[in-house]
C-alpha positions as CSV (number, residue, x, y, z in Angstrom):
1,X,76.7,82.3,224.9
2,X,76.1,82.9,228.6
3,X,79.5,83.4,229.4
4,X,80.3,85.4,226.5
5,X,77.7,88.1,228.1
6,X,79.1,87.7,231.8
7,X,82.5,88.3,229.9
8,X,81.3,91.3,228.2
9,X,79.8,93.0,230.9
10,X,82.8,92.3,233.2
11,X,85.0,93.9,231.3
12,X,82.3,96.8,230.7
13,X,82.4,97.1,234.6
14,X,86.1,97.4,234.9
15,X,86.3,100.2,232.3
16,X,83.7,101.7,233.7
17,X,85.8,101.3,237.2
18,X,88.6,102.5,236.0
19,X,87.3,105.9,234.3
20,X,85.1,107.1,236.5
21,X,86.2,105.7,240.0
22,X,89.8,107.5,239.9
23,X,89.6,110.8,238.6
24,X,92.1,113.3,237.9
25,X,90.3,116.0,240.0
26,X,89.9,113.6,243.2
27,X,94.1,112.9,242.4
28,X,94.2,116.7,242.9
29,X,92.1,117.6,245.7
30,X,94.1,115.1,247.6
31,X,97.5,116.5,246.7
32,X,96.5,120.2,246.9
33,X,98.1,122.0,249.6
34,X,96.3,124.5,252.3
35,X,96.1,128.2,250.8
36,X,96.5,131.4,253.0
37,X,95.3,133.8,251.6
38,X,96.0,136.4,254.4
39,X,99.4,135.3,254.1
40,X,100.1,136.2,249.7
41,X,101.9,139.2,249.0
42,X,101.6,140.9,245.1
43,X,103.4,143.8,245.0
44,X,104.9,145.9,241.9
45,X,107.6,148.2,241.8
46,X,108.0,151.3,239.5
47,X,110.1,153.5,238.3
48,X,111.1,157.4,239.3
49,X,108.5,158.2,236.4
50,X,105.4,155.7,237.8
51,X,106.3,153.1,235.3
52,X,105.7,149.4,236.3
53,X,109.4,147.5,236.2
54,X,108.9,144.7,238.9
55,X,106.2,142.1,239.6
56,X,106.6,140.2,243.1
57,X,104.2,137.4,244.2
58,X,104.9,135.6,247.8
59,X,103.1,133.1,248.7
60,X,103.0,131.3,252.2
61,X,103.2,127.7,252.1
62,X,103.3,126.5,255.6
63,X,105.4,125.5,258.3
64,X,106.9,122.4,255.8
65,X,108.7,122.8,253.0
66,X,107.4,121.4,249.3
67,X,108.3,117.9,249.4
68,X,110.8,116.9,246.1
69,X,112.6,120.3,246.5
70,X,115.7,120.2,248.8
71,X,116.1,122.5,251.8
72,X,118.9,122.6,254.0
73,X,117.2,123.8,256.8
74,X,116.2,122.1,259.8
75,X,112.5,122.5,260.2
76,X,111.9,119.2,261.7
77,X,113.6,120.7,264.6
78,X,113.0,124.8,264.6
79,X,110.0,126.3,263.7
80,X,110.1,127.9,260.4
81,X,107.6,129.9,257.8
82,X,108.0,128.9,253.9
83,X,107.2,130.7,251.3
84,X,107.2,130.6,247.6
85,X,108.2,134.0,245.2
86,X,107.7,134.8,241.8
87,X,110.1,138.0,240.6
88,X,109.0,138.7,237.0
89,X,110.7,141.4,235.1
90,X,108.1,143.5,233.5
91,X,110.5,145.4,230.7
92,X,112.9,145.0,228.1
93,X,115.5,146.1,230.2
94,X,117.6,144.1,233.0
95,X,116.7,145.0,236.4
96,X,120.4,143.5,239.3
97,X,119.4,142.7,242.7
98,X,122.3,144.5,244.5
99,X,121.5,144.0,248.2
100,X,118.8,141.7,250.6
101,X,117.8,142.4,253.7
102,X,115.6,140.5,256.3
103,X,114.3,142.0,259.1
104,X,112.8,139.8,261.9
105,X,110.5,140.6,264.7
106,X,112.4,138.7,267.9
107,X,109.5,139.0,271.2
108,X,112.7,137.6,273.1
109,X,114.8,140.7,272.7
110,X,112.1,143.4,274.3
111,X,113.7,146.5,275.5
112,X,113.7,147.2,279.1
113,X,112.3,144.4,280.0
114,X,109.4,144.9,278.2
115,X,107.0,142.1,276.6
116,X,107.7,144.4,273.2
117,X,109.3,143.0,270.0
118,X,112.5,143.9,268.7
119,X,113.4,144.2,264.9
120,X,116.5,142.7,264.4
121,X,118.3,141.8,260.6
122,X,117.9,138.2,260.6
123,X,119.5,138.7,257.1
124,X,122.0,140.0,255.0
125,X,123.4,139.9,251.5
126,X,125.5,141.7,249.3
127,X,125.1,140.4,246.0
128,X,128.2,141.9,244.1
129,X,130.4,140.2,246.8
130,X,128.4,137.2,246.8
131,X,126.4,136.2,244.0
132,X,123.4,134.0,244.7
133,X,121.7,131.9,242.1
134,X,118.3,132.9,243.1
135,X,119.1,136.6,242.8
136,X,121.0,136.4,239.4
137,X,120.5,139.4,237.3
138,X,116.6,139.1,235.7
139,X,116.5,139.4,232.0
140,X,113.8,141.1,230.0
141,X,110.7,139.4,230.2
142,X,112.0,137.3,232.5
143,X,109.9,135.2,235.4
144,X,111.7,133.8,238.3
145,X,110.4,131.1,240.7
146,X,111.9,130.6,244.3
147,X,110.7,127.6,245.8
148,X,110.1,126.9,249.2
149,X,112.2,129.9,251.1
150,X,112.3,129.8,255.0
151,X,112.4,132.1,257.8
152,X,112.8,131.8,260.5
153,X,109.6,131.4,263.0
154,X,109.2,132.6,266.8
155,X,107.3,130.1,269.0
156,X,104.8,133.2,269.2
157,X,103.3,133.8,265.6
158,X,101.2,136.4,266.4
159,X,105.0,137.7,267.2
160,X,106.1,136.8,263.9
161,X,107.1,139.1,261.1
162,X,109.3,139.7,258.5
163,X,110.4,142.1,256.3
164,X,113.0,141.6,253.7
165,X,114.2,145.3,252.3
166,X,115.8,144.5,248.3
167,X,117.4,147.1,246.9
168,X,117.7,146.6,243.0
169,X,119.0,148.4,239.9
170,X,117.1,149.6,236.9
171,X,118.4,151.7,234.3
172,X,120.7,153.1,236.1
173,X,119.0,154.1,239.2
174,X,119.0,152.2,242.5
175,X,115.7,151.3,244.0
176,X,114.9,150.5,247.3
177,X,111.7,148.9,248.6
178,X,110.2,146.9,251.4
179,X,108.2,143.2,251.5
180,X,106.2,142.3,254.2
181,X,106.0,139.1,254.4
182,X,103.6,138.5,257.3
183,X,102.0,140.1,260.4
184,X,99.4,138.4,262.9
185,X,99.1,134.8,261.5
């Protein structure tokens, strides 16, 4: 009888172990990655009329890319900012990237000997001559994640800054708008 109670209560204890002594959350908080919130960009893009087309979220992940997603860049050696975007089409209507642009601030170029930074395009892409994946046409409605993107870092960060300029079609008009993606880390 003894041992039928030592049995019962050890196997109590090892339940109890098991559910309460590995949680989900704890699983979480370890695998939960820095935030930056002085580093996330929302921006939306309208129309010529004020109406809402184009919903951008970037979101700075760090100087390593998202382990399990390839990346042919060589952070390991170079120093380079990834981010995360969301494009999200906010109509019924398909909105074409046509052009990308990334402009770069480079505190090794300086004018005239000057400590100053230099904007220089880092970047560019003509998608009607070269179609990219990532910058397919958007469908209506549709929501778009690109996963871990790099650019490019200067040993300096308060030095770094970039800007990538998209210039998009909607219903027949051509837009063209800025996205900072970060200034005095």
């Amino acid at each position: 009888m003894r041992k039928d109670i030592i049995g019962f209560l050890l196997v109590c204890f090892v339940m109890c172990a098991s559910f309460f002594g590995c949680s989900a959350t704890e699983a979480e908080k370890m695998a939960a990655r820095k935030r930056y919130p002085d580093r996330f960009v929302q921006r939306t893009v309208s129309d010529h009329q004020g109406q809402p087309f184009l919903s951008i979220t970037c979101e700075y992940i760090g100087r390593q890319p998202y382990e399990g997603y390839a990346t042919r860049v060589p952070w390991q050696t170079k120093e380079f900012d990834f981010y995360n975007f969301r494009f999200e089409n906010l109509t019924r209507h398909k909105i074409t990237f046509i052009t990308k642009k990334v402009y770069q601030k480079d505190a090794r170029k300086g004018r005239n000997g000057m400590a100053e930074a230099e904007t220089i395009l880092a970047e560019f892409a003509d998608f009607s001559k070269q179609p990219d994946s990532d910058f397919d046409r958007l469908e209506p409605l549709e929501e778009r994640k690109l996963i871990n993107r790099a650019f490019r870092a200067d040993d300096n960060p308060s030095d770094t800054t970039a800007t990538i300029v998209l210039q998009i079609q909607y219903l027949d008009h051509d837009y063209t708008f800025n996205i900072r993606l970060h200034d005095n880390i």
